[in-house]
PLY file of the C-alpha trace (Angstrom):
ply
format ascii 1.0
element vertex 227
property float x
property float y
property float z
element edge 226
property int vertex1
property int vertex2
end_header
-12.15 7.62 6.20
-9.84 5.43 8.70
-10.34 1.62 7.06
-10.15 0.36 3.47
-11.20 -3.19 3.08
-10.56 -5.19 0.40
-11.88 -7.88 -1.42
-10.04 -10.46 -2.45
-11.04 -11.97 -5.93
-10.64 -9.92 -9.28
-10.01 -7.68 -6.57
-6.85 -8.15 -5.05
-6.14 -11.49 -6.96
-6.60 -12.24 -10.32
-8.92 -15.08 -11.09
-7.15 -16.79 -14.36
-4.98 -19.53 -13.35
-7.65 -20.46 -10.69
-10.01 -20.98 -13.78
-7.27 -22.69 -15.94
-6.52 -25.11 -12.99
-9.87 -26.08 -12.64
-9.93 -26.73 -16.49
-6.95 -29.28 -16.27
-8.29 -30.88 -13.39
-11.91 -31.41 -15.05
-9.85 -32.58 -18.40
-12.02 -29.23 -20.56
-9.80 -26.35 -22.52
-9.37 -23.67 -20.35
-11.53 -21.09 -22.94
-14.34 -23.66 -22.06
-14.21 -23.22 -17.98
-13.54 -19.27 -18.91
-16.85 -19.08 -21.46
-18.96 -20.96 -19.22
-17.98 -18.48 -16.14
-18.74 -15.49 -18.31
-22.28 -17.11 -18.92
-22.78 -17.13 -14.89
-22.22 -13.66 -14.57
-24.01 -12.54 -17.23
-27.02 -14.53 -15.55
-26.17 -13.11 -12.00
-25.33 -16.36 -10.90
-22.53 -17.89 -8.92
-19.13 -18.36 -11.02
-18.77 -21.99 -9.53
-21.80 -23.02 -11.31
-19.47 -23.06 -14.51
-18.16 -26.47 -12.63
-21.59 -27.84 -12.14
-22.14 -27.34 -15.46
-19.28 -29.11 -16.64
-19.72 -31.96 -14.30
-23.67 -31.74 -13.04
-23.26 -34.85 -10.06
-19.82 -33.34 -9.00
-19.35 -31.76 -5.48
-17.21 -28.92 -6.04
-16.08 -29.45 -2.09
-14.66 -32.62 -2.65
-13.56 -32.30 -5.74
-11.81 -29.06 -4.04
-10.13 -31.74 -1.41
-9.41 -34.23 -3.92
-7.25 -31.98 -5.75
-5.45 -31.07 -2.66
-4.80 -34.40 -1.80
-3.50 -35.21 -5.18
-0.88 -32.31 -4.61
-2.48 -30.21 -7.45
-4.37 -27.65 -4.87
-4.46 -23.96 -4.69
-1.83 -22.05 -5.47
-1.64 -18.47 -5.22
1.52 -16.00 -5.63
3.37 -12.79 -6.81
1.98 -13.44 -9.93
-1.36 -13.84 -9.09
-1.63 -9.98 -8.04
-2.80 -7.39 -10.18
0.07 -4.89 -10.35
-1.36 -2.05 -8.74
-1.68 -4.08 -5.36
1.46 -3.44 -3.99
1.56 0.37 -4.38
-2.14 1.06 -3.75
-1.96 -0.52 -0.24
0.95 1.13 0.62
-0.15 4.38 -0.41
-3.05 4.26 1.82
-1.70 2.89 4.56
1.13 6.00 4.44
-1.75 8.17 4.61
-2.70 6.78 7.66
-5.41 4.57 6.99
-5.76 0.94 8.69
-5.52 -1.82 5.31
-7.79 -5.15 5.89
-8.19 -7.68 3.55
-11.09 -9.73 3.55
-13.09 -11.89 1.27
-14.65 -15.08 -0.04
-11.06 -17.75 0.29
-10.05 -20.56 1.90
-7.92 -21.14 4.77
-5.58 -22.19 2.73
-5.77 -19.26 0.65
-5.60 -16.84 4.06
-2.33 -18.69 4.37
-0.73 -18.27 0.87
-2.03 -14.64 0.99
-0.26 -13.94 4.37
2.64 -15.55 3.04
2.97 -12.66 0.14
3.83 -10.36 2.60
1.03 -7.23 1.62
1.10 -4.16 2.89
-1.91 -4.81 5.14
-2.77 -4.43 8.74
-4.71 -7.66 8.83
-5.74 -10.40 5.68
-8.11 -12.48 6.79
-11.06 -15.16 4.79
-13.93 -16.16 4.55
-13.43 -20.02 5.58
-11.06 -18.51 8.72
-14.16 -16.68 9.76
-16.81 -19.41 9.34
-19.05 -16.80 7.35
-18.97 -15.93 3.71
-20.35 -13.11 1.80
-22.63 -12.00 1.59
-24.22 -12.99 4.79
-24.51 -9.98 7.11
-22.31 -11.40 9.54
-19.51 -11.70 7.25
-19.69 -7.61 7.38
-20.60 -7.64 11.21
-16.88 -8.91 11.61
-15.48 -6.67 8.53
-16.61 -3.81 11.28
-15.07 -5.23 14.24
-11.40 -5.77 12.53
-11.87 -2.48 11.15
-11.15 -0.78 13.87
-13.47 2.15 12.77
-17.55 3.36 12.96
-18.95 2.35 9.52
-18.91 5.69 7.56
-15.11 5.72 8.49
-14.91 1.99 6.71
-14.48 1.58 2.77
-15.10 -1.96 1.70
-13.63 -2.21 -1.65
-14.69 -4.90 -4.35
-15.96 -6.13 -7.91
-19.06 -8.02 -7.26
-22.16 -6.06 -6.65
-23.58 -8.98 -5.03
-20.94 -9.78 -2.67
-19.29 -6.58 -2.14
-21.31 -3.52 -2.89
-25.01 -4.34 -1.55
-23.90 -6.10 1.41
-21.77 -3.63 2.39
-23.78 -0.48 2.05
-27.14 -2.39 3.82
-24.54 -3.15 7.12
-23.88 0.72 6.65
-20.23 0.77 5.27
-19.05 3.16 2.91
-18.49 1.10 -1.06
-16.54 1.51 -3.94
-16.62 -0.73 -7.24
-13.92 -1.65 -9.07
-14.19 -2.36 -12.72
-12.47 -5.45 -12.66
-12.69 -9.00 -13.32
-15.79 -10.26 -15.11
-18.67 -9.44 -12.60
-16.83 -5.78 -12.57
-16.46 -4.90 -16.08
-20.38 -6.45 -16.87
-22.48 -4.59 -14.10
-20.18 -1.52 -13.77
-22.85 0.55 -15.78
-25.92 -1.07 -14.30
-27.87 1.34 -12.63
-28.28 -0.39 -8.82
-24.76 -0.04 -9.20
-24.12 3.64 -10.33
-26.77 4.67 -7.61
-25.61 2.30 -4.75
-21.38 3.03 -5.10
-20.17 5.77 -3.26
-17.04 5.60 -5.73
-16.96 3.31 -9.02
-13.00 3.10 -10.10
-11.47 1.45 -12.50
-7.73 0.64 -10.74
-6.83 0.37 -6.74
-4.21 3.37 -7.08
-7.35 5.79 -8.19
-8.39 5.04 -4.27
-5.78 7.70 -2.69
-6.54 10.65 -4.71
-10.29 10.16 -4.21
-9.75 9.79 -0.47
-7.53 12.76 -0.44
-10.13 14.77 -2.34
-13.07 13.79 0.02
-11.31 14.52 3.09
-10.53 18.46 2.00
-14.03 18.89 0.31
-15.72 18.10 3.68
-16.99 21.49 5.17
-14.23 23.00 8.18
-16.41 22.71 11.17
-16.34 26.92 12.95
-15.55 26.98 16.28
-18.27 29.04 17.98
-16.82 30.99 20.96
-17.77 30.35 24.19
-20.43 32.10 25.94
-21.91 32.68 22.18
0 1
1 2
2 3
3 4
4 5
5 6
6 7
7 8
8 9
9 10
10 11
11 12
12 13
13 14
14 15
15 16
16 17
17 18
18 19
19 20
20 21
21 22
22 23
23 24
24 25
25 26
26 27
27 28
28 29
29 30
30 31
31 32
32 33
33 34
34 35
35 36
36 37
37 38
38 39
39 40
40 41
41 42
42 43
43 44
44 45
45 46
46 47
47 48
48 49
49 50
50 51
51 52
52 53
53 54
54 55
55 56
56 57
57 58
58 59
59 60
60 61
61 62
62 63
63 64
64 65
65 66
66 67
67 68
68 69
69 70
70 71
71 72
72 73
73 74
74 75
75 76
76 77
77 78
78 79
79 80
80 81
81 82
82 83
83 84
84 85
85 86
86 87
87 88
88 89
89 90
90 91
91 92
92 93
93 94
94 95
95 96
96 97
97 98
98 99
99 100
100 101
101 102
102 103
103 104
104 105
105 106
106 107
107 108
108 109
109 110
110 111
111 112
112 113
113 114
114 115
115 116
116 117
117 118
118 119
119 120
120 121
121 122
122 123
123 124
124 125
125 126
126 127
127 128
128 129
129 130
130 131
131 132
132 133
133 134
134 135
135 136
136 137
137 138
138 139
139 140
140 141
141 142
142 143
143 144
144 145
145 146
146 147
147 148
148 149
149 150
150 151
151 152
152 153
153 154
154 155
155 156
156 157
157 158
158 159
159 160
160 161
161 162
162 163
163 164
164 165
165 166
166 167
167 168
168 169
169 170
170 171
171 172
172 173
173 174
174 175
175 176
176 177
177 178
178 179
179 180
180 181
181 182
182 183
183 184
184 185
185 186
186 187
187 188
188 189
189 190
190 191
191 192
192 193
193 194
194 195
195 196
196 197
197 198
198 199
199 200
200 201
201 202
202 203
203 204
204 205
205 206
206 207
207 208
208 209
209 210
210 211
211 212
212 213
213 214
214 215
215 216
216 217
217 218
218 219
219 220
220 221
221 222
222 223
223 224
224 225
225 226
């Protein structure tokens, strides 16, 4: 292996305040916004939808802009990693490896992420790229900031949508985090058991797996020449 990606969301970044935020803005208890985004995964369906639900003829783009322009926009910071951030990416990149972080965001959110200073080679979104996930193109770029052939590229994230399908059909190597609401509820499903090429349950078990693959692959004899 010589690239880890990373998602972002319940990934990276814990989802919470970005729920509760939404919650005050729409005028609902926060429980409300968080029980009507575990109903969307449950269903397979798109978190956001929780909004539309809420609000049926709202926009969630504008309403996205309109709470920027009202000074209450996104906000993302130290405390919005999960604590085993910092020393995961670290430890891999000390190993050697090339960090990238890349996933559904904002612009703004590529911004506030860069500003946090991660141990990464590159952190880059969805919005700066003009493709999301889990369009094949998205992965198309994951590949060329990699830096690396796709069996040397992990792509690391929660949703098996989004992260783990996409990025074993573009031929990437995937692991799935148990994390976050879409990670905890289809971490047993069996598309996902059979499709992961590691299932973890923090980022810092991602070293000692790596470590482990690397010496169980078979030392390639030299055959002398003339043989």
């Amino acid at each position: 292996m010589e690239t880890i990606v990373f998602d972002i969301d319940e990934t990276l970044v814990r989802d919470d305040r970005h729920w509760a935020s939404w919650a005050d803005w729409l005028g609902v208890p926060p429980h409300t916004v968080s029980a009507l985004v575990g109903a969307a995964v449950v269903q397979g369906r798109d978190a956001s939808d929780a909004l539309r639900i809420l609000r049926p003829d709202m926009d969630v783009d504008e309403a996205y802009h309109a709470r920027a322009a009202a000074g209450r926009g996104e906000h993302l910071d130290e405390r919005d990693l999960y604590p085993d951030v910092r020393p995961a990416l670290a430890e891999l990149r000390a190993l050697g490896l090339r960090v990238v972080v890349a996933g559904n965001r904002t612009v703004r959110a590529g911004e506030l992420l860069r500003a946090l200073d991660l141990p990464a080679d590159l952190v880059v979104t969805s919005e700066e790229w003009g493709v999301a996930k889990p369009h094949p193109e998205f992965f198309r770029r994951v590949l060329e900031v990699s830096e690396a052939a796709p069996h040397a590229t992990l792509y690391v994230g929660d949703h098996p949508a989004e992260d783990l399908f996409p990025a074993k059909s573009s031929g990437l190597q995937a692991a799935h985090i148990r994390r976050g609401a879409y990670g905890h509820w289809w971490a047993d499903h069996p598309d996902v058991t059979d499709t992961a090429d590691w299932r973890i349950d923090a980022l810092t078990d991602l070293p000692a797996l790596l470590i482990k693959a690397q010496r169980s692959r078979p030392a390639i004899r030299a055959v002398p020449s003339g043989a």
